[in-house]
C-alpha positions in Angstrom: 37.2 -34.9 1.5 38.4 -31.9 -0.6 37.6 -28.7 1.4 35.6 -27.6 -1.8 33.5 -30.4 -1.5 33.1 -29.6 2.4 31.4 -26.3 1.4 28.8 -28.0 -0.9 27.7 -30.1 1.9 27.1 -27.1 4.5 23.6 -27.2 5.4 21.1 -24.8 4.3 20.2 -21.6 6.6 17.3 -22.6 8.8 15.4 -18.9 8.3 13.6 -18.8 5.3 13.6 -15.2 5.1 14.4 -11.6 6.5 10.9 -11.4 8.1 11.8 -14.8 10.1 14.9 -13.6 11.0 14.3 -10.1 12.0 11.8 -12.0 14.3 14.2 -14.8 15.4 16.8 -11.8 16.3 14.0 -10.0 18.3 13.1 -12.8 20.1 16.7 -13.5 21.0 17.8 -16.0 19.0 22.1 -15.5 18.9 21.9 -17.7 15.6 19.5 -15.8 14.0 21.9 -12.4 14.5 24.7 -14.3 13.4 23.0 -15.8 10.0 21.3 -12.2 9.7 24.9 -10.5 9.9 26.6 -13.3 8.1 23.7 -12.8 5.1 24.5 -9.2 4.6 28.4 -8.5 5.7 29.6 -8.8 2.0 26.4 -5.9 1.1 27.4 -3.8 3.7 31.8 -4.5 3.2 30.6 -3.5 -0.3 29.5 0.1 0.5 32.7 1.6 1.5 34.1 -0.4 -0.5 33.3 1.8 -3.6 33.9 4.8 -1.4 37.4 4.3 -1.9 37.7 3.7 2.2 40.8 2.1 3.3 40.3 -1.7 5.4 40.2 0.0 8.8 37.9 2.5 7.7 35.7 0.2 5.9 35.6 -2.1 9.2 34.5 0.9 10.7 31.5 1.1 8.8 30.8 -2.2 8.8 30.5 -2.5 12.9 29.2 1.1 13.3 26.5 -0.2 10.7 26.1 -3.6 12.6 25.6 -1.9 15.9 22.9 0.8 14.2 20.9 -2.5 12.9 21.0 -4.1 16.5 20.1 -1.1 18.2 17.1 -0.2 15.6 15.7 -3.7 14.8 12.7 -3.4 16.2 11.7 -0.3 14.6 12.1 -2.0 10.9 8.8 -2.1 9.8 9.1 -4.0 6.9 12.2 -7.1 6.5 11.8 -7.2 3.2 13.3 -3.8 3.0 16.0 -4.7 4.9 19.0 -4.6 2.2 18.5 -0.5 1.2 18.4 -0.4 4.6 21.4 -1.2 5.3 22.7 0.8 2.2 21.5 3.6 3.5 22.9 3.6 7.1 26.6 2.5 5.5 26.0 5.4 2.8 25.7 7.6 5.7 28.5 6.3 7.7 31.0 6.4 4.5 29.4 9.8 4.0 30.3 11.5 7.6 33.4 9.6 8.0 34.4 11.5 5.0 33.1 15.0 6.3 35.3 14.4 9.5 38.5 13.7 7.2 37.6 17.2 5.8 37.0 19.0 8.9 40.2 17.5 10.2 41.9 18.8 7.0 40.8 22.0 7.2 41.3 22.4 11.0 45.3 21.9 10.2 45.3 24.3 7.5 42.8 26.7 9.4 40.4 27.2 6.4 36.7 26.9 7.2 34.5 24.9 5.3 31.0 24.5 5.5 29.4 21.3 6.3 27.9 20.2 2.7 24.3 18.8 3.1 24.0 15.1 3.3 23.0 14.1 -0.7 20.5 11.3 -1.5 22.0 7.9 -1.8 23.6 7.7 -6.1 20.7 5.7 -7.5 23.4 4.1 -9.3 25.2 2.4 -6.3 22.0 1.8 -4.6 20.8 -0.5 -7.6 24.3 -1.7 -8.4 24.5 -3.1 -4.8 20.7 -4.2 -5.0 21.5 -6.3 -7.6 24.8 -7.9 -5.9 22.4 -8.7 -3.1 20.0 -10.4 -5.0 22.9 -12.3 -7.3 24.0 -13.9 -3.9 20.8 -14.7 -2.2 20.1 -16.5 -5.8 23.3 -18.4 -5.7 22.5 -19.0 -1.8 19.6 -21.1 -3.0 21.3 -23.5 -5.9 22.4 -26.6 -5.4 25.7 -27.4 -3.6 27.0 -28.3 -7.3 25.3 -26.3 -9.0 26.5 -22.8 -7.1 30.1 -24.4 -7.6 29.8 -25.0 -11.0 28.8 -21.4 -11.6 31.8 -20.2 -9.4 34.2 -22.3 -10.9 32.8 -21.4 -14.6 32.2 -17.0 -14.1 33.5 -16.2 -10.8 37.1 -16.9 -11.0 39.2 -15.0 -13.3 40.4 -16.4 -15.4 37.8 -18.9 -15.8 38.5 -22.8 -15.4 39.0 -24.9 -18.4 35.9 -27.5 -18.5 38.5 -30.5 -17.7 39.3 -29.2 -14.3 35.8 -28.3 -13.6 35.2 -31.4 -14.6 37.6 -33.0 -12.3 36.6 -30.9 -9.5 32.7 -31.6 -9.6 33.0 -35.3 -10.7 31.4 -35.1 -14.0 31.9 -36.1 -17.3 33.8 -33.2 -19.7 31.1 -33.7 -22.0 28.5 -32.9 -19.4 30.0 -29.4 -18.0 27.6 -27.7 -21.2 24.4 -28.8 -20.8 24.9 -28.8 -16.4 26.1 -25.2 -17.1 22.8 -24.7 -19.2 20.4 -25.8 -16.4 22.2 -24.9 -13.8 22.3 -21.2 -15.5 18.0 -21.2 -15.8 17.4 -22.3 -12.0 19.4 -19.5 -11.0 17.6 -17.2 -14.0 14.6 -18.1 -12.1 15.6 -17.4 -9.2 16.8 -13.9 -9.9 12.9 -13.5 -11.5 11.3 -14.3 -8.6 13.9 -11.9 -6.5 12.7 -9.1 -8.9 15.8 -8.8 -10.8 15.2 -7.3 -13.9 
């Protein structure tokens, strides 16, 4: 079996949403934490990320953020909320790790600089990221072939030609249109009921 179609026969998550897993992870359930950190690395990766950060730095972030989540779960008071959330505390981590860089900076060439206040979160890269969220928890819930075909067709650059989609997924060249065209609604739908406007 091709490893491609390995990953369309994964299983499904078994929490059906942040609410069940926030209360999975507080009841101690290891999978739970794993699924709920394996949901949301690429969202948090994302964040510094557009900082500019280099990897380290970024892994940083990522595990400084990871460890804030752990220690703070039970004070969440809603799940559902749970994505600017974690925005937020990577924001702030990519935002301070960048203040230290400038303190060290200016400590070597003995200027003083005043510590800038901490600004609100760009609305810009809060709904950019928002909306990468919700594009993969949309794709999360297509299909095996369906989330492939859509991969295959607008994910890779440069696109595949419809023959070696084709190939790939085991449907007719003819077909790749009209699969693209339904597979395209569900995951319109999706996005809707996600609140992606």
């Amino acid at each position: 079996m091709s490893p491609a179609l390995a990953d369309m026969q994964k299983p499904s998550a078994p929490y059906a949403s942040d609410v069940d897993l926030v209360r999975a992870c507080l009841d101690g359930k290891e999978e739970a934490w794993n699924e709920l950190i394996e949901k949301y690395k690429a969202l948090i990766y994302s964040i510094p990320v557009k900082y500019g950060l280099q990897p380290q730095e970024a892994a940083d972030v990522f595990q400084g953020t990871c460890v804030e989540l752990l220690s703070r779960l039970k004070d969440i008071r809603d799940p559902r909320a749970l994505p600017k959330w974690l925005i937020q505390v990577a924001h702030h981590r990519c935002y301070h790790l960048r203040i230290q860089q400038k303190r060290v900076v200016s400590r070597d060439s003995e200027a003083a600089m005043p510590d800038p206040e901490i600004p609100p979160i760009a609305e810009e890269l809060v709904c950019q990221t928002e909306e990468e969220q919700m594009l993969s928890e949309a794709m999360a819930t297509l299909e095996p072939r369906c989330k492939k075909l859509i991969e295959m067709l607008f994910y890779e650059t440069p696109s595949r030609p419809y023959a070696e989609v084709a190939s790939e997924l085991n449907l007719a060249v003819g077909s790749i249109g009209l699969t693209r065209q339904k597979c395209m609604e569900k995951l319109r739908k999706q996005l809707a009921s996600l609140g992606f406007s």
